[in-house]
C-alpha positions as CSV (number, residue, x, y, z in Angstrom):
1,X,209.9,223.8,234.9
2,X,213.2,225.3,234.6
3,X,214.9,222.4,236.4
4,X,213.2,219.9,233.9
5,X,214.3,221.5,231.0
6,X,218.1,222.0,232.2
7,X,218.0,217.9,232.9
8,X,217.0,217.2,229.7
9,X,219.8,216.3,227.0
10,X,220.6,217.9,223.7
11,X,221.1,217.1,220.0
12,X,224.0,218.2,218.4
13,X,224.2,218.1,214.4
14,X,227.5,216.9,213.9
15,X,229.0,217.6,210.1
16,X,231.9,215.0,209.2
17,X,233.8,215.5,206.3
18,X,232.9,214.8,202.7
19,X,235.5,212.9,201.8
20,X,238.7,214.3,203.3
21,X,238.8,213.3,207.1
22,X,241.2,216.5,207.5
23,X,238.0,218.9,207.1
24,X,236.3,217.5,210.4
25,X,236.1,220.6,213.1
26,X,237.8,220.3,216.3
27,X,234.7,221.2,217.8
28,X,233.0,218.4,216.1
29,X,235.6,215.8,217.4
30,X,235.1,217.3,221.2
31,X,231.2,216.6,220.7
32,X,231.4,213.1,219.2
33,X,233.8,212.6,222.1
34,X,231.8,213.8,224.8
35,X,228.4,212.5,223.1
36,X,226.4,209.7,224.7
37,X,224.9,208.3,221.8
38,X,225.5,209.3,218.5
39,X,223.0,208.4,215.8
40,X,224.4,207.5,212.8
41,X,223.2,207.0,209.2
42,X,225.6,204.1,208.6
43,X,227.3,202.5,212.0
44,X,229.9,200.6,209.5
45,X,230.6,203.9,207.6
46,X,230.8,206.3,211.0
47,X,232.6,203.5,212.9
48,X,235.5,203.7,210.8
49,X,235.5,207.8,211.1
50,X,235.5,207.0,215.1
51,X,238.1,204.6,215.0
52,X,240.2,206.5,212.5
53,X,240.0,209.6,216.0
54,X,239.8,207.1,218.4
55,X,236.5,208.3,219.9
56,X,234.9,205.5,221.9
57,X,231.3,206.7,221.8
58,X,227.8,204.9,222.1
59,X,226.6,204.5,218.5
60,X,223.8,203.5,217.2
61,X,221.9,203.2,214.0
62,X,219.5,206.2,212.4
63,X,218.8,205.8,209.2
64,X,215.6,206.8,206.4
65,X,214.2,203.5,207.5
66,X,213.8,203.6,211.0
67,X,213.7,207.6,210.9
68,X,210.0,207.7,212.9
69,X,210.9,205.2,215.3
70,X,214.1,205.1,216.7
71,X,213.2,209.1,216.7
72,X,211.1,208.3,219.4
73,X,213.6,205.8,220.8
74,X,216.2,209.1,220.9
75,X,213.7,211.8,222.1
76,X,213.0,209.0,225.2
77,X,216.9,209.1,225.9
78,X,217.3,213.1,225.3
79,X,214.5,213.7,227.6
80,X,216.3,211.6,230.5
81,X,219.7,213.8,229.9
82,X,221.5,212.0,227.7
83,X,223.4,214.5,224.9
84,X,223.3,212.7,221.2
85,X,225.4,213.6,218.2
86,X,223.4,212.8,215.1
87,X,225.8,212.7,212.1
88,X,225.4,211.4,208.7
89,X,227.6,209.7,205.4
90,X,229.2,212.3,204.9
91,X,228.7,216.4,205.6
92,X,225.7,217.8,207.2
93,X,222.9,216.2,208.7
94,X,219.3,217.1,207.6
95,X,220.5,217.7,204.2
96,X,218.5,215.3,202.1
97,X,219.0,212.5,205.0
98,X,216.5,211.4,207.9
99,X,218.6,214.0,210.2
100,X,215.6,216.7,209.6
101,X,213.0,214.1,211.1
102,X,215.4,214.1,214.4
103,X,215.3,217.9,214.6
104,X,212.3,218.7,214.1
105,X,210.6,215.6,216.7
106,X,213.4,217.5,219.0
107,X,211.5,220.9,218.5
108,X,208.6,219.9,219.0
109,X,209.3,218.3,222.1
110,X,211.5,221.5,223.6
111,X,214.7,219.9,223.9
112,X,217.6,222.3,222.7
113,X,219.3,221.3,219.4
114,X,222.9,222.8,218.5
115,X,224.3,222.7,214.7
116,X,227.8,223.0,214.2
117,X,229.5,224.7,211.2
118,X,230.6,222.0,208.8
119,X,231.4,220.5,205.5
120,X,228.2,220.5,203.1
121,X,229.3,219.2,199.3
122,X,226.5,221.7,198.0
123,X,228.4,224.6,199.1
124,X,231.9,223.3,198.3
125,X,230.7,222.6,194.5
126,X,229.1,225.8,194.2
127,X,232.1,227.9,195.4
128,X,233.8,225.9,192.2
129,X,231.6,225.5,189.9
130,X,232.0,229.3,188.2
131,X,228.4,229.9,188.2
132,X,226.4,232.3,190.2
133,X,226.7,232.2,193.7
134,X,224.5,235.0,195.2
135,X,221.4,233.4,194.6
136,X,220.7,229.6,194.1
137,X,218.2,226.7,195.1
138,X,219.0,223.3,196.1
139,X,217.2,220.8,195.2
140,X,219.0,217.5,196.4
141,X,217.9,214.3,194.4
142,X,215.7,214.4,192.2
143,X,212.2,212.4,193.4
144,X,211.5,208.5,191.6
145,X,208.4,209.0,191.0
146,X,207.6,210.5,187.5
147,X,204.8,212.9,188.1
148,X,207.1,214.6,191.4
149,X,209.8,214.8,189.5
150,X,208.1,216.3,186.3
151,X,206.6,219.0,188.7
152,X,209.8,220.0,189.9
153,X,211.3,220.0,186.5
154,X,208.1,222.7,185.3
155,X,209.4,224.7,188.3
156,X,213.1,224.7,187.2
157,X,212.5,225.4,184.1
158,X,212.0,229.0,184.7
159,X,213.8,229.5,187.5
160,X,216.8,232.4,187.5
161,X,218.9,231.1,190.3
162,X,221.6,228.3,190.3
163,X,220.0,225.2,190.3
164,X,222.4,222.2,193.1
165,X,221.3,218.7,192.3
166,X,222.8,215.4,194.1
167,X,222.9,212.1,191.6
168,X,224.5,208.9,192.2
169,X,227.1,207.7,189.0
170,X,224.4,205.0,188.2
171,X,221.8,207.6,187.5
172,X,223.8,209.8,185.7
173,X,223.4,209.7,182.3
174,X,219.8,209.8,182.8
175,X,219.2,212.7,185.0
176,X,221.5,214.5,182.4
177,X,219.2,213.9,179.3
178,X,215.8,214.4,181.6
179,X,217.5,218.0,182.2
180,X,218.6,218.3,178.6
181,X,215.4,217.5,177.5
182,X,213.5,220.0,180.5
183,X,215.9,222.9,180.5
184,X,217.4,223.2,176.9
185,X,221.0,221.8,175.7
186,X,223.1,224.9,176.1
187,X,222.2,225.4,179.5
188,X,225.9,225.4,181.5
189,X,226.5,222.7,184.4
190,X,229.4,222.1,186.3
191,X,229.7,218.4,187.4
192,X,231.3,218.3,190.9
193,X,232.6,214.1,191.5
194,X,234.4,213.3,194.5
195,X,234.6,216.2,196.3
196,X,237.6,216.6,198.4
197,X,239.0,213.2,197.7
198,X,242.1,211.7,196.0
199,X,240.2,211.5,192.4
200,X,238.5,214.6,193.1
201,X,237.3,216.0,189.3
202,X,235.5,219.5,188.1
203,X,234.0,219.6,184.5
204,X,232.4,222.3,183.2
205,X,230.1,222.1,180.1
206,X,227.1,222.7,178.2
207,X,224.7,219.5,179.4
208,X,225.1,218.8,175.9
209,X,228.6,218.7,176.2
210,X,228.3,216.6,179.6
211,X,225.9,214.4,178.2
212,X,228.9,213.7,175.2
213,X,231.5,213.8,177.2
214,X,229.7,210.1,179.5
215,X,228.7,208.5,175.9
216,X,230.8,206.0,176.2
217,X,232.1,205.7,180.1
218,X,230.5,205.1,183.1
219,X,230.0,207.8,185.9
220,X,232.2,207.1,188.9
221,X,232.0,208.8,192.0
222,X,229.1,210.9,194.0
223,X,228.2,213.9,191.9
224,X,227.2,217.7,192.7
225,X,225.7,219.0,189.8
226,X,225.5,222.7,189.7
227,X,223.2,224.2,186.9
228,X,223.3,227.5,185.5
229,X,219.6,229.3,186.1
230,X,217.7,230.8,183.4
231,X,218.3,234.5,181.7
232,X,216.2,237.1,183.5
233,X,216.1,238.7,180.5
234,X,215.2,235.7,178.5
235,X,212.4,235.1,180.7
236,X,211.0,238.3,180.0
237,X,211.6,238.2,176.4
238,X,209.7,235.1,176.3
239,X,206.9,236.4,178.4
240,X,206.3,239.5,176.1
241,X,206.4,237.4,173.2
242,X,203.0,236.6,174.1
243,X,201.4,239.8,173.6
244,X,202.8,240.3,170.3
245,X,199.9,237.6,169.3
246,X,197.1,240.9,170.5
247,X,196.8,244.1,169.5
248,X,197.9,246.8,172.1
249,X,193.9,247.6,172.0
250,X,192.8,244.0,173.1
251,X,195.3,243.9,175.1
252,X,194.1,247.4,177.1
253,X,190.7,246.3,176.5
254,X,191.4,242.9,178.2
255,X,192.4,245.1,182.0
256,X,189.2,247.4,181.6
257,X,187.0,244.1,181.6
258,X,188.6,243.4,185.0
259,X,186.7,246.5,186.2
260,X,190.5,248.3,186.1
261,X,190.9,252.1,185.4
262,X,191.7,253.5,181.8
263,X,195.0,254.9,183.5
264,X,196.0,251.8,185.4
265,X,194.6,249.4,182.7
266,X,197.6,251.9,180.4
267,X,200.4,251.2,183.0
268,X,199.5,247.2,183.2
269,X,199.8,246.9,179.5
270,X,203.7,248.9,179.3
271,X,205.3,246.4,182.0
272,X,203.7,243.7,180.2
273,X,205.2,244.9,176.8
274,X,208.3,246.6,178.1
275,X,207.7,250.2,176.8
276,X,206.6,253.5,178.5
277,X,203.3,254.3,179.7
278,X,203.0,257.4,176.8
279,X,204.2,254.3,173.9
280,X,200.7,252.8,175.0
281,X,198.7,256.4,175.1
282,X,199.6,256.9,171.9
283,X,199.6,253.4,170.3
284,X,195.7,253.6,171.4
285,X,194.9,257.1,170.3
């Protein structure tokens, strides 16, 4: 068994830059060197990134169309030894491209796959954009189809941590109004275009202000859009605001019909409305 497993090959997740070929890893370059195959999103966009290091490597074509299939066509290859280097567009493969199909076929069939440390635009525009960083959720492109995307909206729309969206310049404009319209006009956004290239830009504004500011031009470039997340504090306000509609009696009243203790029916009632657990004693005596 152990014999099999050390003749099979392995994937390597192979980040190229986003836009400046001066970010690509050394290690990177060694890999797509010493590679077999490497699977490539674009052949016509990797091919020039090859020929710009002079790497002479198999490549072949993996793409969202043929993701299932020529999956199986690669697993067939890595199970006979041969090492493939799957890289995509531009950064990090598996991030919102066919690159997580690859992996996880190559789990599931216990060959060994390596990621190497790379160029991602979601982390580069984040670092910039002057929001948050601690905490955030990415949420790549938002989905076509209407009721998907609405759900994920819903969810956003109370969510506290930085929000990282992908867009393309012809979708622009409308993503920016959808998010106006789902998460309110002051709410700030950085608009990351052209990370790490020549025309490289950061704005920072309200999406009001962004939605303003591309009135009257057209979007150029691929865009990061970072979002700042809701107020905490906002979110509890809002939440509270609720039980200003009952009386603190109903409200108690409301937890004992659950079957819940007069004591812990008291404490449910002061997180709800933000006060102490005596405010409540008293407000009901």
């Amino acid at each position: 068994m152990d014999t099999e497993e050390n003749s099979r090959g392995k994937l390597y997740i192979c980040p190229t830059p986003i836009g400046n070929l001066g970010d690509i890893t050394e290690r990177t370059l060694n890999t797509l060197r010493s590679a077999d195959i490497i699977a490539a999103e674009d052949t016509r966009n990797t091919l020039r990134l090859l020929n710009h290091f002079a790497i002479k490597s198999h490549l072949t074509s993996y793409h969202e169309y043929n993701r299932y299939d020529k999956a199986a066509e690669l697993i067939k290859q890595l199970l006979e030894g041969k090492n493939v280097a799957c890289v995509t567009d531009a950064g990090t493969p598996g991030i919102s491209d066919p690159g997580e199909v690859l992996v996880a076929e190559c789990i599931a069939s216990g060959i060994e796959v390596v990621s190497l440390p790379g160029a991602t635009a979601f982390v580069t525009a984040l670092t910039v954009s002057g929001l948050p960083t601690g905490r955030f959720v990415f949420e790549g492109f938002l989905p076509k189809d209407k009721k998907e995307k609405q759900r994920i909206l819903d969810d956003l729309r109370e969510e506290t941590r930085t929000i990282i969206l992908y867009e393309a310049p012809h979708r622009l404009k409308e993503t920016l109004a959808t998010l106006e319209g789902a998460l309110g006009a002051d709410r700030r956004i950085a608009l990351c275009r052209e990370l790490t290239k020549i025309h490289e830009e950061i704005l920072r504004f309200t999406i009001k202000e962004a939605e303003a500011h591309y009135a009257d031009k057209d979007p150029k470039g691929e865009y990061v859009l970072v979002i700042e997340g809701r107020s905490a504090d906002e979110l509890i306000r809002e939440k509270r605001r609720v039980y200003d509609e009952i009386s603190v009696r109903e409200h108690f009243e409301r937890y004992i019909s659950t079957g819940m203790d007069k004591k812990e029916a008291m404490k449910a009632v002061a997180e709800d409305r933000g006060v102490t657990k005596r405010d409540i004693y008293r407000e009901l005596l």
